[in-house]
C-alpha positions as CSV (number, residue, x, y, z in Angstrom):
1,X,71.1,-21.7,27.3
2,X,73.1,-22.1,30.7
3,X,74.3,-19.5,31.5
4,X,72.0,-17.3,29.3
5,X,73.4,-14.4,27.4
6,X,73.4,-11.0,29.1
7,X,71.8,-10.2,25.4
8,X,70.2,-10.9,22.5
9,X,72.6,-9.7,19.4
10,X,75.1,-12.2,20.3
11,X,72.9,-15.2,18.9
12,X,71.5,-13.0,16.1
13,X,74.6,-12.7,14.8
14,X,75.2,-16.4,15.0
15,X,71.9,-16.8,13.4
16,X,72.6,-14.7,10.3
17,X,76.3,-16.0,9.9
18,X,74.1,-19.5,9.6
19,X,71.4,-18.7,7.6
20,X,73.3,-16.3,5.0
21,X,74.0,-19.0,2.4
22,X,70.9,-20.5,2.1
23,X,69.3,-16.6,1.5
24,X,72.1,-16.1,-0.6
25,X,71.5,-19.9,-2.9
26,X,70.3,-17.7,-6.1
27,X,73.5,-15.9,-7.0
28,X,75.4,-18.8,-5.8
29,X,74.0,-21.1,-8.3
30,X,73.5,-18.6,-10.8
31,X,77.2,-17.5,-10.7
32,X,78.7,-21.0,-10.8
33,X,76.6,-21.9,-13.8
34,X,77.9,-18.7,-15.6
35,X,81.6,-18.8,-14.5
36,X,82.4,-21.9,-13.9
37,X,80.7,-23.2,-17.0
38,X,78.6,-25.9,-15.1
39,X,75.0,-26.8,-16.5
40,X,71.6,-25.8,-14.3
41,X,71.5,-29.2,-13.2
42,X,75.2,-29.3,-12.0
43,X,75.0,-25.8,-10.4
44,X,72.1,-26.9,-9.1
45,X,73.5,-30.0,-7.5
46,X,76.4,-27.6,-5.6
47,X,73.7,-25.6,-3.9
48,X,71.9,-28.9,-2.7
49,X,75.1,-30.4,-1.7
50,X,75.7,-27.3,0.2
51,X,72.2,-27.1,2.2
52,X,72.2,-30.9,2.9
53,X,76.0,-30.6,4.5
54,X,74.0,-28.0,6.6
55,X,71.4,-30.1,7.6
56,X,73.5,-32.8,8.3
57,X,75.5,-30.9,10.9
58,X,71.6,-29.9,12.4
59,X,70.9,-33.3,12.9
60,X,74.2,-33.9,14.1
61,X,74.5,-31.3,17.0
62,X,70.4,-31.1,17.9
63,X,70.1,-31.8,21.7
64,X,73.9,-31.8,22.2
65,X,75.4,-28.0,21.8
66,X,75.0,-27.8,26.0
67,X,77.1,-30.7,26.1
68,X,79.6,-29.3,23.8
69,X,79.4,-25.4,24.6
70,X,77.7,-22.8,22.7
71,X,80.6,-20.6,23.0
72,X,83.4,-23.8,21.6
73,X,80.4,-25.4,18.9
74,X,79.6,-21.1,17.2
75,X,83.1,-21.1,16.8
76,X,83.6,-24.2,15.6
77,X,80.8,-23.3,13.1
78,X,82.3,-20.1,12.4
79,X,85.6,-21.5,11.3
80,X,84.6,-24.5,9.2
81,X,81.8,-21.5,7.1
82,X,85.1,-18.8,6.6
83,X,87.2,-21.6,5.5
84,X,85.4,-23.6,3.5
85,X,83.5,-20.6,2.2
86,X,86.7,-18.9,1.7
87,X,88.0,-22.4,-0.6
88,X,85.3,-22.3,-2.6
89,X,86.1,-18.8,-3.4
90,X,89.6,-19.2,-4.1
91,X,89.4,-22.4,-6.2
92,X,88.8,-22.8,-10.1
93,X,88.8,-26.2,-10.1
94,X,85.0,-27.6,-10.0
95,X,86.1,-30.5,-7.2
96,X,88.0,-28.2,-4.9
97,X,84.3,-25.6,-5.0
98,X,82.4,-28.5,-4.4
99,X,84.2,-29.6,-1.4
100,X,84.6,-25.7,0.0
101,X,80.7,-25.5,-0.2
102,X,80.1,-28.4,1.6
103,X,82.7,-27.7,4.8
104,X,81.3,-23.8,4.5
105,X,77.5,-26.0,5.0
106,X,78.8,-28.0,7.9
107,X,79.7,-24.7,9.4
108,X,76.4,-23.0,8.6
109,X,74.8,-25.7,10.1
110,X,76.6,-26.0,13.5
111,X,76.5,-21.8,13.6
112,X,72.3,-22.5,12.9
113,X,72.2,-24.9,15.5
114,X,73.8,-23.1,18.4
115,X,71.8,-19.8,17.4
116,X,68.8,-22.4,17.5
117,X,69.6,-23.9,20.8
118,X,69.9,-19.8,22.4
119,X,66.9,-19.0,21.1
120,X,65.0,-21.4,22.6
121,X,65.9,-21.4,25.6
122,X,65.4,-17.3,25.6
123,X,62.5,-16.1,27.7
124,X,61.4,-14.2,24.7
125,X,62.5,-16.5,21.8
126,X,60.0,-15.0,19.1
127,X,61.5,-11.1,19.5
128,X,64.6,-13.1,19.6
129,X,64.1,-15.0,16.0
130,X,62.5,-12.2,14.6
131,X,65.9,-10.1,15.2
132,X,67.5,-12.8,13.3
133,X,65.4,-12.9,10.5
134,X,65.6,-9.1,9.8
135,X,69.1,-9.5,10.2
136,X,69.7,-12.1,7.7
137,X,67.3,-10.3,5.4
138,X,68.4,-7.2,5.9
139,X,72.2,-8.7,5.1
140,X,71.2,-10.9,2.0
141,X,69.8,-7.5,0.4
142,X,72.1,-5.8,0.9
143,X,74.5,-8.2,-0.7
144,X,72.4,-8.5,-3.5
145,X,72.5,-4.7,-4.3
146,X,75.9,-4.9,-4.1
147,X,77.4,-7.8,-5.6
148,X,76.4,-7.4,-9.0
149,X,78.1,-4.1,-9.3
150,X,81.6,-5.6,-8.5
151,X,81.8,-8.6,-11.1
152,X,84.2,-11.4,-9.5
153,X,82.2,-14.7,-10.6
154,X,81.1,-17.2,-8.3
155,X,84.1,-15.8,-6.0
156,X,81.9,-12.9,-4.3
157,X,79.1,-14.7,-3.2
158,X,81.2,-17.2,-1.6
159,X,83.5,-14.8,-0.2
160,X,80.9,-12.7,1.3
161,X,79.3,-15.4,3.3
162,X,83.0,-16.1,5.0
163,X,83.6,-12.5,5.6
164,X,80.5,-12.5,7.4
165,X,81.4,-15.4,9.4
166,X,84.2,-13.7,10.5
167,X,82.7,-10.1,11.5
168,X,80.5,-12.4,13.9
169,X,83.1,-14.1,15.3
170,X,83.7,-11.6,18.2
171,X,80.0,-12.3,19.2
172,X,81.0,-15.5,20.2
173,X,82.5,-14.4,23.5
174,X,79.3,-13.7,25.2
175,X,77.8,-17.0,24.5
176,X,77.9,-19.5,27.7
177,X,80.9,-22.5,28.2
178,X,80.1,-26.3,28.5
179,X,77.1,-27.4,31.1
180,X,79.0,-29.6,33.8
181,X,76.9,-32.5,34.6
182,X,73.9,-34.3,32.8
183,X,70.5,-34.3,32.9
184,X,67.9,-36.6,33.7
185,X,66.9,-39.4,31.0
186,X,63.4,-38.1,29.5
187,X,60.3,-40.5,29.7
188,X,59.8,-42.9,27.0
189,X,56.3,-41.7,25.9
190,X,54.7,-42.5,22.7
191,X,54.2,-40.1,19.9
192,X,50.6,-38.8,20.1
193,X,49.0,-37.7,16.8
194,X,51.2,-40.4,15.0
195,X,49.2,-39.9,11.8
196,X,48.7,-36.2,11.4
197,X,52.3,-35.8,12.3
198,X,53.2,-38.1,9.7
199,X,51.3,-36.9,7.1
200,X,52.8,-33.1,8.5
201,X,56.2,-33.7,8.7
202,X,56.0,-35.7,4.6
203,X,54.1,-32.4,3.7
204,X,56.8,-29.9,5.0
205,X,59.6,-32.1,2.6
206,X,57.7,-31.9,-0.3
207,X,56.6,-28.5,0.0
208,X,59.9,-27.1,1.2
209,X,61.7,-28.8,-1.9
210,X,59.0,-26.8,-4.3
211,X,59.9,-23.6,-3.0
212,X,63.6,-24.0,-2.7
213,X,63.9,-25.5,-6.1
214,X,62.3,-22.6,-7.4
215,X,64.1,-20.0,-5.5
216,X,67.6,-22.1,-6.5
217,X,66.7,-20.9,-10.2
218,X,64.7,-17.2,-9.6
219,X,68.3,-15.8,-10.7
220,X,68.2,-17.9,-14.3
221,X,64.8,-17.1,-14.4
222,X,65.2,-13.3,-13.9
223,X,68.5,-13.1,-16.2
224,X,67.9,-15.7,-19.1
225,X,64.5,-15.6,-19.4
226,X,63.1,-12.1,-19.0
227,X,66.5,-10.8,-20.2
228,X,66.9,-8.4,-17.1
229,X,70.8,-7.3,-16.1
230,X,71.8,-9.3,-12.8
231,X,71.9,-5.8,-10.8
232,X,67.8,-5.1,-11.6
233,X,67.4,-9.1,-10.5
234,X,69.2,-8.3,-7.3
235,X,67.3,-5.3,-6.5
236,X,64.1,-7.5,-7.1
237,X,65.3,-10.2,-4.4
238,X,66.1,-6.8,-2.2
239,X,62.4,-6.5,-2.7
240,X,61.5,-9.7,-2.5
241,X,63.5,-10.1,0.7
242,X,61.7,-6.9,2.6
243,X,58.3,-8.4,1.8
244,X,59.1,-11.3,3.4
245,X,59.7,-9.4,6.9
246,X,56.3,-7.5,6.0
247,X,54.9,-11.3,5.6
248,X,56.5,-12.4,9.0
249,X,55.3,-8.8,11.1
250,X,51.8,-9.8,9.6
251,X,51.8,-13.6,10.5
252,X,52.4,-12.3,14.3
253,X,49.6,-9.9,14.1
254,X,46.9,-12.0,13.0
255,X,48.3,-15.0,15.5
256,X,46.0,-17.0,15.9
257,X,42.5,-15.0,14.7
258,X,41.7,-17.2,12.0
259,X,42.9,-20.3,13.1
260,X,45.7,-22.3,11.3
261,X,43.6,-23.8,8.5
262,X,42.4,-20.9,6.7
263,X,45.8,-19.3,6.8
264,X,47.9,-22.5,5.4
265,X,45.6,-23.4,3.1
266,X,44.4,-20.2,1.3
267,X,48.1,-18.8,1.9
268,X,49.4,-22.0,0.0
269,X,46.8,-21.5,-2.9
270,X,48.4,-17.8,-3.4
271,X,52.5,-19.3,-2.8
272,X,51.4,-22.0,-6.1
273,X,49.9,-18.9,-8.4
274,X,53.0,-17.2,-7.5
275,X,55.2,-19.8,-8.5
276,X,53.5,-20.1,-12.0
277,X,53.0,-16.4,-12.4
278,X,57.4,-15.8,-11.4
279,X,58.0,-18.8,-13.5
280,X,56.5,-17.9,-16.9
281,X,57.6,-14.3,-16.2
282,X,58.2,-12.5,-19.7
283,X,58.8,-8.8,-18.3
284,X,59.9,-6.8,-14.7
285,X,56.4,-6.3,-13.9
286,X,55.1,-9.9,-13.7
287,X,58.7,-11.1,-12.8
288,X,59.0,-8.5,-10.0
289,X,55.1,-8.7,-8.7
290,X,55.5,-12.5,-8.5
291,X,58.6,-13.1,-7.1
292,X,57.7,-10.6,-4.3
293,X,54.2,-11.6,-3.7
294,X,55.9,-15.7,-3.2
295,X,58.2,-14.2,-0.5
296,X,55.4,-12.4,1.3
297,X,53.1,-15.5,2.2
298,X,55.9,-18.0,2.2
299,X,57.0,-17.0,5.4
300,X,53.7,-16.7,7.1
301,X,52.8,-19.8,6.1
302,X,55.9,-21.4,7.3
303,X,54.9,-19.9,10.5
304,X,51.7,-21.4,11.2
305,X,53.4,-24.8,10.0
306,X,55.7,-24.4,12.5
307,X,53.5,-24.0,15.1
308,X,51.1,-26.5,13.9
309,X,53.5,-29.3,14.4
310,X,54.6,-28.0,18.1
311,X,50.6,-28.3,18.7
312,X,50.9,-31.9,17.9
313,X,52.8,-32.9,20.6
314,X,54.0,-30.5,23.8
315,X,58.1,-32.0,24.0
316,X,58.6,-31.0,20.7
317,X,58.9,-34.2,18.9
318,X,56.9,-33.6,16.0
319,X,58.2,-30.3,15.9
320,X,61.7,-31.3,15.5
321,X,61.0,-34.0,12.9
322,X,58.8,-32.0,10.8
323,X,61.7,-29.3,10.9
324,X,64.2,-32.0,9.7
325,X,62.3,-33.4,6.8
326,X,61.4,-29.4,6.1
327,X,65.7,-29.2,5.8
328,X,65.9,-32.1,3.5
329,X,63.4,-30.3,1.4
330,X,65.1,-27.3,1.6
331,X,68.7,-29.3,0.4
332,X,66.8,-31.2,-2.5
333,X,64.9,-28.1,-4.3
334,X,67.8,-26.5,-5.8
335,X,68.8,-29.5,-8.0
336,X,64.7,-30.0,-8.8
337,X,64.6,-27.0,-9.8
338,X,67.8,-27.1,-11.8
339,X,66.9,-30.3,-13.8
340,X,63.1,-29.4,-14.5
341,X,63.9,-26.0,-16.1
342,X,66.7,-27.5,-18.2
343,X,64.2,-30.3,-18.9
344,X,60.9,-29.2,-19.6
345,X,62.1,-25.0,-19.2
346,X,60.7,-22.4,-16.6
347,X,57.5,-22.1,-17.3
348,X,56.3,-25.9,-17.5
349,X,58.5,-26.2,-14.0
350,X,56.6,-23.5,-12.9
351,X,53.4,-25.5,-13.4
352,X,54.6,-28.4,-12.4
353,X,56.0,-27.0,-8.9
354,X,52.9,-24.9,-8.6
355,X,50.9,-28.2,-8.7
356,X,52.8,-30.0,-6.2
357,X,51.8,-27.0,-4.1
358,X,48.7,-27.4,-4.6
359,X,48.3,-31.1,-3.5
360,X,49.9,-30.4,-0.8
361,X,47.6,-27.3,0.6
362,X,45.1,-30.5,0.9
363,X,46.6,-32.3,3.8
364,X,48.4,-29.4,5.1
365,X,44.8,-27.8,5.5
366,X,43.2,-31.9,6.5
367,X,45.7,-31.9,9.4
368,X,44.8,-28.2,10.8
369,X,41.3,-28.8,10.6
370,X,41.4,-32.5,12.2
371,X,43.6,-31.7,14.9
372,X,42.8,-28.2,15.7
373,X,45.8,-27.7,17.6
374,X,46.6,-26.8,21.2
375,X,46.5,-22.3,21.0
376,X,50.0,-21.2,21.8
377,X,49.0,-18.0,23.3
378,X,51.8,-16.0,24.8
379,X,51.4,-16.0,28.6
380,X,50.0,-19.4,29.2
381,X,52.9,-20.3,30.8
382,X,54.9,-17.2,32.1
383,X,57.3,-18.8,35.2
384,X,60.7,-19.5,34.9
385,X,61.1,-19.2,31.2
386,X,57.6,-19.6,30.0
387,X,57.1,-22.2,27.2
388,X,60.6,-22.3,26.1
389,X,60.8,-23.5,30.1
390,X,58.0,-25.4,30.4
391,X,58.7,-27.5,26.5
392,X,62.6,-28.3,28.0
393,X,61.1,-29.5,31.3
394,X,59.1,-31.9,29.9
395,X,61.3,-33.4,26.8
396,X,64.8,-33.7,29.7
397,X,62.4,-35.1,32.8
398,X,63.7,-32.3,34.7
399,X,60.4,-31.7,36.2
400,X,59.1,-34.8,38.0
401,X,55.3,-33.6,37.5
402,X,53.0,-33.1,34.8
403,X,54.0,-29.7,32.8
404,X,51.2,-27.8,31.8
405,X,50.9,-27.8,28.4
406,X,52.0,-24.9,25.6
407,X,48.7,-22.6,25.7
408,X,46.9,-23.9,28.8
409,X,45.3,-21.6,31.0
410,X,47.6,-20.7,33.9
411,X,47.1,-22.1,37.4
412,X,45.2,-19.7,39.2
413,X,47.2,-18.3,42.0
414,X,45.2,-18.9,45.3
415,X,45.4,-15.4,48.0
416,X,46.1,-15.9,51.1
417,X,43.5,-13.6,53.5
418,X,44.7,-11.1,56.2
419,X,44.0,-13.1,59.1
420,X,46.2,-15.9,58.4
421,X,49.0,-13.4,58.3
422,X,51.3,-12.8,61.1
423,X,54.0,-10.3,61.7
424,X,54.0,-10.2,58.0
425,X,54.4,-14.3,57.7
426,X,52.0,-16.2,56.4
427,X,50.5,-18.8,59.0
428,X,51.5,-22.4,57.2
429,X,49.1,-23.9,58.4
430,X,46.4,-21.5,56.7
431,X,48.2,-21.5,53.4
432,X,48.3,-26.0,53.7
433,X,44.5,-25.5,54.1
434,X,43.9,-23.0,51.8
435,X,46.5,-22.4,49.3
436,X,46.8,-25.1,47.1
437,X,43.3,-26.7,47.3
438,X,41.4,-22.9,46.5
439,X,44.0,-23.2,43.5
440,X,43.1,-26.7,42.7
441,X,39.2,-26.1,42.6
442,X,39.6,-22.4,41.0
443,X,41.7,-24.5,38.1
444,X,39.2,-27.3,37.8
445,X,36.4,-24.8,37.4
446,X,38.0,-23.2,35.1
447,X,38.2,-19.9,37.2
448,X,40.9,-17.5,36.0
């Protein structure tokens, strides 16, 4: 972002202000089916209602928070969560909830876009998101230790996620003002990979929605179910919640040693039998065991699916839309999941989800092997920003050449030899000669 934060904290604590409801959804749901009197389906339906106001305000704000101001669109954000959040835990009427979740996803949205947008453009974005995910995760259990110890209904959840948007509120003053002046116009260029992007970006919905609509229910499934008291359920998503930073530390070690394939598709195979296994739980053990396995590999395959769909095309295009359809998914699940268990019950929607899971692992797996992907090894583009740089570059035609792409070997940098200096200057003339065409033929040989 212009001007970049003199740190990092600043936009991790946008980013968990934004992501807290969605970690939160379980309790949420769980509570306003319990105290509120709603059925699954209808609980269900708040929690989707809530996640899709959140992607709307995504869609809404992608490519524009510069234009608006990081500093005037996290506040903004930060507002619309503490008050509409705050509503929702105020009100008794069903309506009034409703229409408090929804302004509290708005706000959660525009605080996950800004945190987004500063990540990005970070010259080390991946320390920077990993900082927001142990945040966030580190919050949510937290909360759920704590929450079912102090009663209060669906008001709690909802008034934990505003109180949070307020605590980050003072962070807001070291993020950057409005950009003065516009960009250029980016190139018209056609979408390369058209079909594996397609068939990548359908995937990510599909498989998003099976995993939210069974964490949107983990809660019912824990309490009514396997009979366990909502303060052992809690301690479980605590679990639950630390494996998942285990599965993300993981994921970044093995990078890319195995390819993306074999990781997405074998790691999919294990998030199904997980599903089935936490769905048809009947104690703590299998309950507990498959709950936390599911949020170990969940995240590192949503890693490699990340980064498979930035392979696909270096501006970011597929990227983008695969992460948009993933946020529908992620909106839709909670009310699947509510209207299959109250349908068919957990353990047949456990089947039913695991197999969707399954199906899916095929063209996930198809699209990593056909298109292999272009490597996006740290380094391979370490000037002014590095890939974050070199990925805005070429999406805003700021840079009138071609951009190397994400992962290409670096230009060799050509030396310049002791003659052609003088008085400590290099001799232009040497350097027009030798400089850029001993770099050109080191980079076509393939000299590093």
């Amino acid at each position: 972002m212009s001007p970049r934060p003199r740190a990092a904290w600043p936009l991790v604590a946008v980013f968990t202000a934004g992501y807290l409801a969605a970690y939160l959804l379980p309790t949420v749901v769980g509570r306003l089916s319990v105290h509120l009197g709603l059925g699954p389906a209808r609980a269900g339906l708040v929690g989707s209602a809530l996640l899709l106001s959140s992607a709307v305000a995504g869609f809404t704000l992608a490519g524009r928070v510069e234009s608006f101001g990081p500093r005037r669109a996290a506040r903004t954000g930060l507002v619309l969560a503490a008050a509409g959040y705050g509503c929702a835990a105020l009100a008794d009427s069903v309506p009034l909830v409703v229409a408090g979740a929804m302004v509290g996803g708005l706000g959660s949205g525009t605080a996950t876009a800004v945190a987004a947008a500063g990540i990005a453009a970070r010259q080390d974005p991946h320390r920077t998101s990993s900082l927001g995910l142990l945040s966030v995760s580190a919050t949510a259990g937290a909360l759920y230790l704590t929450i079912p110890h102090l009663g209060g209904g669906h008001r709690l959840p909802f008034a934990s996620i505003a109180l949070v948007a307020l605590l980050v509120w003072p962070a807001t003053a070291r993020l950057g003002g409005a950009t003065r002046g516009g960009t250029a116009a980016p190139v018209a260029r056609p979408l390369p990979h058209r079909r594996s992007g397609m068939v990548l970006a359908g995937g990510m919905l599909v498989w998003s929605m099976a995993q939210n609509a069974l964490w949107g229910v983990s809660g019912r499934i824990g309490t009514v179910q396997v009979g366990l008291s909502e303060v052992t359920v809690g301690a479980v998503f605590a679990a639950a919640l630390g494996a998942g930073l285990l599965g993300v530390s993981g994921a970044g070690v093995l990078g890319g040693r195995l390819g993306r394939a074999v990781p997405v598709g074998l790691g999919t195979v294990v998030i199904a039998a997980s599903i089935v296994l936490s769905s048809s739980a009947g104690d703590l053990g299998s309950f507990a065991t498959g709950e936390i396995l599911w949020n170990t590999f969940y995240p590192v395959v949503l890693s490699y699916l990340i980064g498979l769909a930035a392979s696909l095309d270096v501006r970011g295009r597929w990227a983008v839309l695969a992460g948009s359809a993933s946020s529908v998914g992620v909106a839709c699940g909670p009310v699947l999941g509510s209207v299959l268990s109250e349908r068919t019950g957990y353990p047949v929607m456990g089947l039913l989800l695991g197999s969707l899971t399954l199906l899916v692992a095929v063209p996930f797996t198809a699209v990593a092997l056909h298109t292999g992907g272009r490597p996006l090894l740290p380094g391979a583009v370490r000037r002014r920003g590095g890939a974050p740089a070199a990925l805005l570059a070429a999406s805003s035609g700021a840079v009138p050449g071609p951009v190397p792409e994400l992962g290409a070997p670096e230009q060799a940098v050509a030396e310049i030899s002791p003659p052609a200096l003088r008085a400590g200057r290099p001799d232009r003339d040497a350097f027009r000669t030798a400089g850029p065409s001993a770099g050109a033929a080191q980079s076509l040989s393939g000299t590093p």
